[in-house]
Each structure stands twice: as C-alpha cells, then as structure tokens.
N, C-alpha and C positions, 0 to 999 in steps of 0.2 A: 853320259859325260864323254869328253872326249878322250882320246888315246891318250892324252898328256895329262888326263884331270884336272887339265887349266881349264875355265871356263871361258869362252868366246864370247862375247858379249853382240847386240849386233843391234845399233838406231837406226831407226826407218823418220825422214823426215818428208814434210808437204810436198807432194808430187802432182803431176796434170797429164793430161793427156797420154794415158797410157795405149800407148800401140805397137800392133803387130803379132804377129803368130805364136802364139804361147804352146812349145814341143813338150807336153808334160808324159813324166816316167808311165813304165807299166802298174797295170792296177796289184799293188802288194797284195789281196789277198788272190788272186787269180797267179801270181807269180809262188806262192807258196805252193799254193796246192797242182801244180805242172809240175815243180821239183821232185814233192812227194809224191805223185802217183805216177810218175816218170821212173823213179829208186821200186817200186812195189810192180812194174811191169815187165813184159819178158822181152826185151827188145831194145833198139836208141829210139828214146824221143827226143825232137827237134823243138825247141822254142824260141820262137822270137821277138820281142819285146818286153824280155825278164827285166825289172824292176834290180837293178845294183844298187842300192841302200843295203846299209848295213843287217836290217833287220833278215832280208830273204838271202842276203852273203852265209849267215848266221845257219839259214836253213841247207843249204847248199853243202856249208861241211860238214851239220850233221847226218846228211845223207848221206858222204861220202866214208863216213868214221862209220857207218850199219852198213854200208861194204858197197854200196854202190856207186859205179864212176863218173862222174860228173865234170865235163870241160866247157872252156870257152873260148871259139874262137875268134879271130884276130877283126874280125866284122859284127861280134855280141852276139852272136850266134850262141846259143848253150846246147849242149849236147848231155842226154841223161842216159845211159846205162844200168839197166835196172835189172834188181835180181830175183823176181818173181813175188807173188804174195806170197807171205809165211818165208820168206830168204833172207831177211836180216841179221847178221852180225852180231851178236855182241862187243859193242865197242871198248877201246883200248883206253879210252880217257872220259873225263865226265862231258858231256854234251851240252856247251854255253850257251843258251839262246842270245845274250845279249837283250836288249832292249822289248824282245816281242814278244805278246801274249798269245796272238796267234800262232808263231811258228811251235811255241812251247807247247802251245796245247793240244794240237795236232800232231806234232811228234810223238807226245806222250799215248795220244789214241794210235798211233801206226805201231807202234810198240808195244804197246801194254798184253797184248794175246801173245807175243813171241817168249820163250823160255829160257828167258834169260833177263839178267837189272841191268839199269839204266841208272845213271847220278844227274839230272840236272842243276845247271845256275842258271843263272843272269845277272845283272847290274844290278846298281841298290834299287831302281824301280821295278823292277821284275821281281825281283825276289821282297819285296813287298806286297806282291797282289796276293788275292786268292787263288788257291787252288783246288779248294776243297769241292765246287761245283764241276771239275773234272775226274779227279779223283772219285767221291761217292758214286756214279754211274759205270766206271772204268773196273771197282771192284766187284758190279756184276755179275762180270765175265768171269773173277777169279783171281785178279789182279791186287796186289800188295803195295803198301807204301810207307816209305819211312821217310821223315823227314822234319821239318820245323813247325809250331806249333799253327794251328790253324793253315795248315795243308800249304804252306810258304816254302819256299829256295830256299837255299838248295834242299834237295827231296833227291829218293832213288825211288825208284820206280821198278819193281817185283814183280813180273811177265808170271805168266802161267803157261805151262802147258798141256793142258787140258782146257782151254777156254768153250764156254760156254755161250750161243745167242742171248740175246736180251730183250726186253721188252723196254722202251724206255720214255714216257713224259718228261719234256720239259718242265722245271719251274719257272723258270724264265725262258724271255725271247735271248737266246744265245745262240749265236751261226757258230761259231768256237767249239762250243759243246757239243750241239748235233754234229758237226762235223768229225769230232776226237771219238763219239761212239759210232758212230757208222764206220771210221778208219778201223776201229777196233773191231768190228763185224766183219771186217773182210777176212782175218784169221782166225775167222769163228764158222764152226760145221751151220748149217742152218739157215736160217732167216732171223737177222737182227733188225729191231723195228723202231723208229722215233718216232713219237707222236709230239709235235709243237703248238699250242695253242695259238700262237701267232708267227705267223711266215719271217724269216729271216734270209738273209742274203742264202743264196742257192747257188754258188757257184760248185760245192763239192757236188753237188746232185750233178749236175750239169758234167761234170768233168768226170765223175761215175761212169757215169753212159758213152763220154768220148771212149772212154779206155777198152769198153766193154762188158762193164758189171752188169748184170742182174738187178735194174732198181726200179721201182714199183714207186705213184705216189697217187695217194688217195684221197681227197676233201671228205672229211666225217664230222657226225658232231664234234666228237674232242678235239677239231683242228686238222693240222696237213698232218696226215701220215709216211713216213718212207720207210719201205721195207725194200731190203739188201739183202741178193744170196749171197752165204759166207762161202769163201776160198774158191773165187774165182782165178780164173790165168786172164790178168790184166793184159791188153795188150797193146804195144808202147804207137806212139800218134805223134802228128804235130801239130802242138800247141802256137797260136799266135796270142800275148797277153794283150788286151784292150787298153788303151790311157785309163789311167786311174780315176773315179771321180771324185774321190775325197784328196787326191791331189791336184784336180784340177777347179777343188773349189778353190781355193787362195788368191789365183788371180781371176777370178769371177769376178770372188766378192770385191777383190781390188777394183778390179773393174766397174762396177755398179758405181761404188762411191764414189772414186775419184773422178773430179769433171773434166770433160771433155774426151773421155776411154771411149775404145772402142779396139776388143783384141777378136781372135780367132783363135779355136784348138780341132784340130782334127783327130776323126780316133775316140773319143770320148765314150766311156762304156756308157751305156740306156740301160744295163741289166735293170727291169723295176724291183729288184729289190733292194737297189743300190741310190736308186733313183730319187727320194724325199726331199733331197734340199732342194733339188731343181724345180720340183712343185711349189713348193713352198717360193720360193724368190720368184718364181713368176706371179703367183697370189701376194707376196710385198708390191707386186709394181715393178719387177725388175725383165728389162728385154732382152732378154734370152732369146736367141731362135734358131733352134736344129733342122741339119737340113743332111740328105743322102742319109737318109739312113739305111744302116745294113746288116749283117752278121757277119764277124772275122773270127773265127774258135770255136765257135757253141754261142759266143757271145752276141747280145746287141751294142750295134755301134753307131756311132753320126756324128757329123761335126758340128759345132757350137761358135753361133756369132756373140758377142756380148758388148754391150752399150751403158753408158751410164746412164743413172735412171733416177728419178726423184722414188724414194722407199716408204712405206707404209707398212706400220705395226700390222703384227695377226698373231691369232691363235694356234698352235700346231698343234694339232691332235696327236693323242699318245697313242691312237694304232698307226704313227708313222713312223715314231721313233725307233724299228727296228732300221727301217731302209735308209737313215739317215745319223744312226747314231755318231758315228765318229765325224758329223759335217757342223754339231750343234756348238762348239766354240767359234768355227768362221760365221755362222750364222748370229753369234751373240754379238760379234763384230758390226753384221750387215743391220743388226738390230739397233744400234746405236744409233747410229746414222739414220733409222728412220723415223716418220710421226707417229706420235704414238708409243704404247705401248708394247709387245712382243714376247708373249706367252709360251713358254715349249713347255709342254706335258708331257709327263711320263717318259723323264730323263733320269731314274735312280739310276741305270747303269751308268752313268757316268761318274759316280763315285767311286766304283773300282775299274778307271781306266788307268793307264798309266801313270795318272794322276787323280785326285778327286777333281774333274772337270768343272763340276760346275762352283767347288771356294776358290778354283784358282781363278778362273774367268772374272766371278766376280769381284774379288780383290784386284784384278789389275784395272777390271774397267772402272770400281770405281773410283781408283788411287789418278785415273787418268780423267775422273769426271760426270762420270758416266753412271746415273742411278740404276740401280739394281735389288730384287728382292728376289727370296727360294724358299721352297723346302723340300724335303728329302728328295720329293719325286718332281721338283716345279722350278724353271728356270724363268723370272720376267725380267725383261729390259726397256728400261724408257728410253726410246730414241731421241737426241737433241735436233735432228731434220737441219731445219736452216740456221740455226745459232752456233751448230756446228761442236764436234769433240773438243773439250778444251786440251787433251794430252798434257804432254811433257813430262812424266810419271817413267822410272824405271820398274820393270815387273820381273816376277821372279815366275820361272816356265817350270820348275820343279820335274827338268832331267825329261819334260813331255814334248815331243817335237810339234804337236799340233796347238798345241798353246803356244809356243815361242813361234810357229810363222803366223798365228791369227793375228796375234799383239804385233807382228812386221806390217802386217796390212791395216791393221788399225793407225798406226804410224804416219800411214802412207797420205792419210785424208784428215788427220788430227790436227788443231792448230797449232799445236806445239810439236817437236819429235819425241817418240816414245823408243826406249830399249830397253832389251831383253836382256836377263842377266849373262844367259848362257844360252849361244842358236847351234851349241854342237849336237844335240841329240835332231836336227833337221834331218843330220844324214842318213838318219836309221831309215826312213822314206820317200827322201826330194832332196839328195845329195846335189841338184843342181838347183834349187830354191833360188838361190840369191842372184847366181848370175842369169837365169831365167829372167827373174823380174825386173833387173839392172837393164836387160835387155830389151824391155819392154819400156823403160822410164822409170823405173820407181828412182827413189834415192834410199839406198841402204849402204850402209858403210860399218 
C-alpha cells in the first residue's frame, strides 16, 4: 500500500508502436544480497546499479539498524561498510521489511546464529505469508521463535549463541530458503550443507565466492549440493547489480503483443537460473534476440532486441518453474494474446507469493475475457490470438506489484482499457514502471 493508504489506481489503454530503449532497474534479488554480504564483510563495498524500490530501501536500513553503515552517493553510487561475520548488532527497534519476502527471509538467516532477538514486520502482505519453511531449518542451528500462528509477522526471531552447522534438504525448490540457511552457516563453526533437489536461482552461491567464502557445489543423486565453511572473514568487493529480468519482462511482454513494437534493454541478466521465461517466449513464437553477451559481477549479461510477434500456446514444463517463477503472471498475460492453449506446470508456489498468484491472475483475466482453468499446481490459459482481449474490467492487484503491472500490460493490447485498483505497491521493484513505458508509448494514466 502506499505511504497514504490511498490506493492509486492506474488504466492502461490501446497502444502501438512501442519504441525505444527500455533503462530497466537493478535485478532486486542480486541488489539484496550486495547489501547483505556487504554489512557481513570486513571492508567498503562499492555497488553499482542497486535497485531503489522500496523493497531493497527496506534492506538497507536493516543493515544499518545491525550496525553497519550504509551510504549513497550523489551519482547512486551505494557504499557498504561492513562489520565482519558474527558482528551484528542487536537492533534498537523492530526491523520492517515492508513488502519483501526475500529481504525478510534472508535477514532472518543472517541473524538467526547471532546472540541476540530480532522482532520482525511488514505490510498486511508480508505478514500474511508463511514463514514456517524458514523458520523449521533456521532452528537447526539452535535458533528460537516466537510469533503469530503458522510462523506469520510480526515474529521475533531468538539468535543463539552456540549455533551449530547443519545438514539441510530442501522440500521445495526455494532460492529464499537455501539462501537464509547458508547466511545462517556463515556464523556457524563448521561446514553447513544444502542439498536442493532442484536448482534454484544461484545468485547467493555466486556472491559467496565474490566475497571470499569457502563454497563447494556438488551434482549427486539427491540433487545440487552446497557446502559452506562457517565463520569466514568475508572480504568487502565491488558489486555491479545486472538489469533485473523479472523487471524487464513487462515490457517484453508489452512488446510482443503490441503491434508494430520494437524496443531495446541493455544490461539484462542471462543468469540461467533466472533465465525460464525467455525460453519459453522464444518457444511461443516470440523474437527475441541477444546480442554482446558478457559477465558484469559474477553475473551473465546481454543486451535484448524485442519485436512483436504473432504468439502460440505451449506447455511449460514444471522443471522450469524455478528459473521463472516470479515471470508466470506476465507470462499468463503473453498467454492471452496467443493460439491456443498455454499450460504452466508446477506453479504451487505461487500460492504463497505475495499474493495467491495464480486466483488473482485468474480472476482479473477472466473478468477482462480471457478463459482460464487451474489446479493447485496448473495454471492454463486460452489465448484469444487474432479476436483479440476484450478488456475493459477493473482488477484488484491484492497490495502484489507484479500483478498490478502484468494487468498494465495487458491493458496496453486489450480492446477495451483495463485498471488496477491500486499500482502503489509497483514501487516496492520498478519505482519507475510508468514513466518507463509512457516513455516508450504505452498509454497509462
């Protein structure tokens, strides 16, 4: 919601020819975790193209409130001052995530081995989700927690000091979770170990090894293994953050449908664990094509032409759904618009995302026209192709910012205009969403 708790409301109407160079923010979870292993280093780290959304603002002072100094300068330049692993604080106040599950959850693993409590909040979306798949692997180590029923915000969070390594399987594919026990393994004596049956975004692996840890990763039968020596002396780097590519699906997909598009992004991460929807929209029929590819951070990078494209239904298989989960609302979007049918498997997690992803998508697509069937783990959508979205429908985004800009882009190529009830929680990711794509042609008002 926003600072006023008015909601903002925001119509996207019939737009063409979208052009021109789409400057999309830093990739938010690559900007969280520079903050945090920036505060956990012994040193300044430098970063450059940190993600200002509210969500990683959120991370930023709770680095600064566990004691480490964090500036920015007059060109965005961020500057981290970090107070070694095992050197945090007990803070003075309860630490508000606001809007993010990832910063929550990652804070709560960089904490949880220090000896000393933590109170977390957030918004009424945050403190709605679960937390109990952070919590039960976090009390391994020796770690306590008190808080709302079914492991819900606000919670304090009861550090040990005696913390213990771990051995720890995934039950699910969760980058979140692996990541909160490995942060928590770094203030643990020993070797703390994740075994994940299915690969998940890798960027905390990745930015491990920039800093200096001890990380080991192994292919076995139970899956990828990572094993972490505990209580390293991190030591502080410069980070360059990649374009996001779950923020730079929105005007992809604007781009595909609307006729006559043809934009450009430079910068765009390749990490392949992040990588799903861009396979998948080239298997719909959509032309895409990267070009200079490079490494900037640890990371893969290249820049991205995009073209509208006539679309065609597919299947997506549920071993992609981890490299793509947070892209499958703009994708239910791209789905509309194409022939056919358009199957995503093995989408339950998107039932505890900041919203249940997949009844919200499908109540607005279908209130705009658009058939749609699910079940727990099965998103389908029937594309209208050439008959076109009929729109006109206002939808309700339920406080989720990736539901209220899909339903902007849907807008954009609908027959009729479509609004969102409320586009303030946009900022918590793509604080520049609108006038980006204003920029580009869309119509949003």
């Amino acid at each position: 919601m926003s600072a006023s708790n008015t909601p903002v409301p925001l119509t996207a109407g019939k737009s063409q020819n979208l052009r021109g160079v789409a400057v999309i923010p830093g990739d938010k979870s690559v900007s969280h975790r520079a903050l945090i292993f920036g505060a956990m280093a012994v040193g300044e780290t430098v970063i450059t193209g940190l993600l200002e959304g509210e969500d990683v603002l959120d991370t930023a002072r709770a680095m600064k409130a566990l004691g480490a100094k964090v500036t920015r300068d007059e060109d965005g330049t961020w500057r981290v001052n970090g107070v070694g692993t095992g050197g945090f604080r007990e803070p003075d106040h309860v630490i508000d995530c606001g809007n993010s599950g990832t910063g929550c959850r990652l804070i709560m693993g960089t904490v949880a081995t220090h000896p000393f409590s933590v109170t977390f909040t957030g918004d009424a979306s945050l403190c709605s989700r679960p937390m109990g798949r952070i919590l039960d692997p976090l009390s391994l180590f020796g770690t306590r927690s008190e808080g709302r029923s079914g492991g819900r915000l606000p919670l304090t969070l009861i550090g040990t000091d005696n913390p213990v390594p771990v051995t720890y399987k995934l039950p699910m594919a969760s980058a979140q979770v692996k990541s909160a026990v490995l942060l928590a393994g770094l203030n643990a004596p020993g070797v703390t170990t994740v075994i994940e049956p299915e690969a998940t975004r890798d960027h905390t692996e990745r930015m491990l090894r920039g800093f200096g840890a001890a990380i080991e990763i192994h292919e076995t039968d139970e899956g990828r293994e990572i094993s972490l020596e505990g209580q390293p002396e991190l030591t502080s780097c410069a980070v360059t953050v990649p374009r996001d590519p779950s923020s730079a699906a929105f005007p992809v997909v604007a781009a595909l449908i609307t006729k006559g598009s043809e934009i450009s992004i430079a910068g765009v991460s390749r990490n392949p664990t992040r990588d799903g929807l861009y396979h998948t929209l080239i298997e719909m029929g959509g032309d895409l094509t990267f070009t200079n590819e490079r490494e900037e951070g640890g990371e893969p990078v290249a820049d991205l032409l995009v073209r509208h494209s006539a679309l065609h239904g597919v299947s997506v298989p549920a071993d992609r759904a981890a490299s793509m989960i947070d892209e499958y609302p703009i994708l239910s979007v791209a789905a509309a618009f194409a022939e056919g049918d358009t199957v995503m498997n093995g989408v339950g997690e998107l039932r505890v995302k900041e919203s249940d992803r997949i009844a919200a998508m499908e109540a607005g697509l279908n209130a705009n026209g658009v058939k749609t069937s699910s079940t727990p783990c099965t998103f389908t959508v029937t594309g209208h192709n050439g008959s076109g979205v009929p729109g006109g429908a206002s939808v309700v985004a339920h406080l989720d910012h990736r539901i209220a800009m899909s339903f902007a882009v849907l807008g954009l190529a609908a027959l009729r205009p479509v609004t969102v009830d409320d586009a303030s929680p946009i900022a918590t990711s793509f604080p520049d969403f609108q006038t980006l794509m204003c920029g580009l042609g869309a119509r949003l008002s």
